[in-house]
N, C-alpha and C positions, 0 to 999 in steps of 0.2 A: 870649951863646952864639954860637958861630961855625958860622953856617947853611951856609956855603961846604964850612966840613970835613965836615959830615955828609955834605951834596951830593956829595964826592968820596970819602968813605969809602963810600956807598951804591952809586953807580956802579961801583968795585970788586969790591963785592960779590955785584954782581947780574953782571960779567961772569963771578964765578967761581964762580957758581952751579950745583954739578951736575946734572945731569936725573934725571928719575925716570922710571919706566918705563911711561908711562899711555899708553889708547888713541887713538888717533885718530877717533872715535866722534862726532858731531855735539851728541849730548846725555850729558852725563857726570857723574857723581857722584863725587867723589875725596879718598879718606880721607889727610892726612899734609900735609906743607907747605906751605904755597899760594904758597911763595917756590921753590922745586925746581918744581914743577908747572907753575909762569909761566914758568917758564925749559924745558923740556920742550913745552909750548904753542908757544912764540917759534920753537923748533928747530922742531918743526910747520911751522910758519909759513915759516919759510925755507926749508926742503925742499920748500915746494910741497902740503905731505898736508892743509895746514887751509888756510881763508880769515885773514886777518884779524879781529878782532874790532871789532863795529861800537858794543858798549856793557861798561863794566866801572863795577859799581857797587860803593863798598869800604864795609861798613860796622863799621872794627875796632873794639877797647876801645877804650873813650872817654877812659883816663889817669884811671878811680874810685875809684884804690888799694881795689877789692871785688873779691872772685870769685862775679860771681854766681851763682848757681846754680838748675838746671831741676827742674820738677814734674814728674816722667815715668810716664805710665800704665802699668800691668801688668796682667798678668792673673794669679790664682791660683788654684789649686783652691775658694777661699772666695770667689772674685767677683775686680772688680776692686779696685784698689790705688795707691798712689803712692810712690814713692821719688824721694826729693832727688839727685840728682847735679851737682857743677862743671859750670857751661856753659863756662868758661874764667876763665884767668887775666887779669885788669887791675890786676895789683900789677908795680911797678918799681926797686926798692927792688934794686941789687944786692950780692952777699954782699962782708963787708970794706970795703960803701964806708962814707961819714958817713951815710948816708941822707938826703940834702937832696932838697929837690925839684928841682933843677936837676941833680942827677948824673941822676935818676930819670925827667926830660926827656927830657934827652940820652939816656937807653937807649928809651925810648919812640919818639922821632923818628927815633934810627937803627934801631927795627925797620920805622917805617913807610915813612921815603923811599925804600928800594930795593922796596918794593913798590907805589910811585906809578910808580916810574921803570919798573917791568915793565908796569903797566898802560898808559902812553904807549908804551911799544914795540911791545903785542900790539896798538893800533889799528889799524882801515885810518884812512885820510886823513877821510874823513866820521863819524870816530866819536868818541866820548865819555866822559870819565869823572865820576861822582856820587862824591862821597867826603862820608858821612855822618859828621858828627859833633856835640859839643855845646859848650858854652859856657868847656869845662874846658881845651881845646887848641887850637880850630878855629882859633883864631889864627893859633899857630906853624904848623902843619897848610898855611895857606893861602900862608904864607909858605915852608915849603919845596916847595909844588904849583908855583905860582908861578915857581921858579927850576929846578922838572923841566920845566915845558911852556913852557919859554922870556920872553924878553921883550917876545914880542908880544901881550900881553893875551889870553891865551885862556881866561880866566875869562870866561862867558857869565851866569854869573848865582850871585848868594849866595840859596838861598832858606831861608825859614823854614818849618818844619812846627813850625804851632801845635796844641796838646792841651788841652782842660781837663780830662782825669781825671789823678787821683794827690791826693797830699796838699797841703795849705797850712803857711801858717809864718807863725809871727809876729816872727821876728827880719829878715824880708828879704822882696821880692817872690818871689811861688812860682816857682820854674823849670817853663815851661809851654812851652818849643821846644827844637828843635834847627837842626841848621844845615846844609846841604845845599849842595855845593861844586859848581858844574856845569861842567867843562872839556871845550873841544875840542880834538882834536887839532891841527886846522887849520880860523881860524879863518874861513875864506874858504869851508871846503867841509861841514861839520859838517852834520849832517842835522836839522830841526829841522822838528817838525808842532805847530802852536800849538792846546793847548786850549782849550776854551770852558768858562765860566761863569757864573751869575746874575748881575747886578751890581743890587741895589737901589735905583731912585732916594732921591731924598732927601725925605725925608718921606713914602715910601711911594706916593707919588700919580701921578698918571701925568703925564709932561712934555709929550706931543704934539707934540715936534719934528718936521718936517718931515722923511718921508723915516727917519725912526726908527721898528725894527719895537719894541712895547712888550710885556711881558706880564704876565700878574696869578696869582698863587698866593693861598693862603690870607692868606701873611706882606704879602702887597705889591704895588706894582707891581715891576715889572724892564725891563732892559734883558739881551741875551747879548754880554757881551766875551771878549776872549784871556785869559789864565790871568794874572793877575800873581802874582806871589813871593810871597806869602804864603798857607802852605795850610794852611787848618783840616780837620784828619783826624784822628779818634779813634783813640788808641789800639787795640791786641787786647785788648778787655777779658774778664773772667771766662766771661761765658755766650759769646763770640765763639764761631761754630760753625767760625771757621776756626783757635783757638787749640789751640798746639799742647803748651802745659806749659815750652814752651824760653823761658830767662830771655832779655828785649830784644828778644821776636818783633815783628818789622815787620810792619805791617798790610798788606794785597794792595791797597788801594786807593791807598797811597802809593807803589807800587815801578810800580803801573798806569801812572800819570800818568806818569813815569819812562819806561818802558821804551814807550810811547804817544806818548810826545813827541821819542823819539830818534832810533826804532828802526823796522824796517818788516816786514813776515811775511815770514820766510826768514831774519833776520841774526840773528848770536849775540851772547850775550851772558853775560859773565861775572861771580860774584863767589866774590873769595877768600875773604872771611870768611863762606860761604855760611847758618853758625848753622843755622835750622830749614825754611830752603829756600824762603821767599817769593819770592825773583827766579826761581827754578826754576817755582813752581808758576805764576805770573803771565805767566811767559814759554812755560809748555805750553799756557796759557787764550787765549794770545794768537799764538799759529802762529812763536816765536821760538826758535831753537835756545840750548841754554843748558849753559854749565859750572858746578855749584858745587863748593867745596872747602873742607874745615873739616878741622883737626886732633885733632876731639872725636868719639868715637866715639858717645854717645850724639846728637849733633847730625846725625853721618850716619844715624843710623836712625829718627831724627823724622822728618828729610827723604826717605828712603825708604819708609817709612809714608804720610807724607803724597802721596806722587806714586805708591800704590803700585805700587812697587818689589820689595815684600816682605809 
């Protein structure tokens, strides 16, 4: 597959990207393309009406050939209720072609690189982009990220979000992660607040190093380090008091770390594939100015509910 041609048919397409007509408002919710909208953002940006943005987290289909679909609560005159509705489309299959997985690619990749390519243009110099995905694409994904943010290594980190809830299998090792793309725009100025966590010693016991503070929970003893790449974080599960019915909802504790690690009270932050609005609500919890944008109406009204909005 010739990564180069997507790379310049996406650049194209993102200069010829028309605007849409959204406000200039610090915190924004926006129903319709998140491809028009980045490009109406950018114009912002150029004109002077917006800052820069300091964080854009992407988190599209994942390439599942599923549409999955949301649990959405109602209210009826007999109580409440749930209807099924499309959270979106992740089929690629386009009409008249052979249906391979490789033509099916290629329309996949050239939907998403003109929308890495807007994410690197809406940065300021200090900011960052997360591009969530999984095991099915992140590959190519990281190879055409790669060839938008240049050849100076501005991949900061590949992390893992590990999970044990979901099903098991017995023809394969269960899929229990995903993959978390962390780029800066530059990679000399990028903003970066290292978290802390437990670290276990070994054998639970306390080591008594010199000059090492120690601690003990139920589980152990411990030590507190920096956050390394791999993050065990449960899923939204069923009784989650923060679930919101929207199929692929990211837990707030995952977008926390994220948006904690990059960002500082006062900078904005965007995601285009904004679904049920966790970067939104995590970023009101957290003093961070925030755009979401989803093309699903029922996904803007989760997320308005949830922030209420409405």
């Amino acid at each position: 597959m010739d990564m180069e041609k997507i790379y310049e048919e996406a650049q194209r397409l993102w200069g010829t990207t028309p605007l849409e007509d959204i406000e200039d408002g610090k915190d924004l919710l926006l129903l319709g393309d998140n491809l028009s909208m980045m490009a109406s953002i950018s114009h912002q940006i150029g004109a002077g009406v917006r800052q820069p943005l300091n964080l854009v987290y992407m988190d599209p289909p994942y390439f599942s050939n599923r549409n999955p679909e949301s649990r959405i609560r109602i209210n009826t005159l007999s109580g409440e209720s749930y209807i099924k509705e499309q959270a979106f489309s992740d089929t690629w299959t386009r009409r008249g072609s052979s249906g391979s997985r490789s033509e099916a690619l290629y329309d996949y990749l050239s939907m998403l690189t003109p929308r890495i390519i807007a994410a690197r243009d809406l940065l300021a110099e200090d900011g960052s982009l997360w591009l969530h995905l999984d095991r099915r694409v992140v590959h190519y994904a990281k190879v055409m990220t790669d060839i938008v943010f240049g050849e100076n290594d501005n991949l900061i980190n590949e992390v893992i979000w590990f999970y044990k809830s979901g099903g098991s299998c017995t023809k394969r090792f269960a899929n229990k992660h995903d993959t978390l793309l962390f780029y800066a725009k530059n990679k000399r100025k990028y903003k970066f607040f290292a978290q802390e966590e437990k670290s276990y010693n070994r054998g639970l016991k306390p080591y008594r190093f010199k000059g090492v503070k120690e601690y003990r929970d139920d589980h152990g003893w411990y030590t507190i380090v920096n956050m390394k790449d791999v993050w065990e974080i449960p899923i939204v599960g069923r009784t989650a008091a923060e679930r919101t019915g929207y199929a692929t909802q990211k837990p707030e504790a995952l977008l926390e770390r994220i948006v904690l690690s990059c960002t500082e009270a006062g900078d904005s932050c965007l995601d285009p594939f904004g679904g049920s609005g966790t970067l939104a609500a995590v970023c009101r919890k957290h003093g961070r100015n925030w755009i979401s944008i989803d093309n699903s109406l029922p996904a803007i009204e989760i997320t308005a509910k949830r922030l209420g909005l409405r």
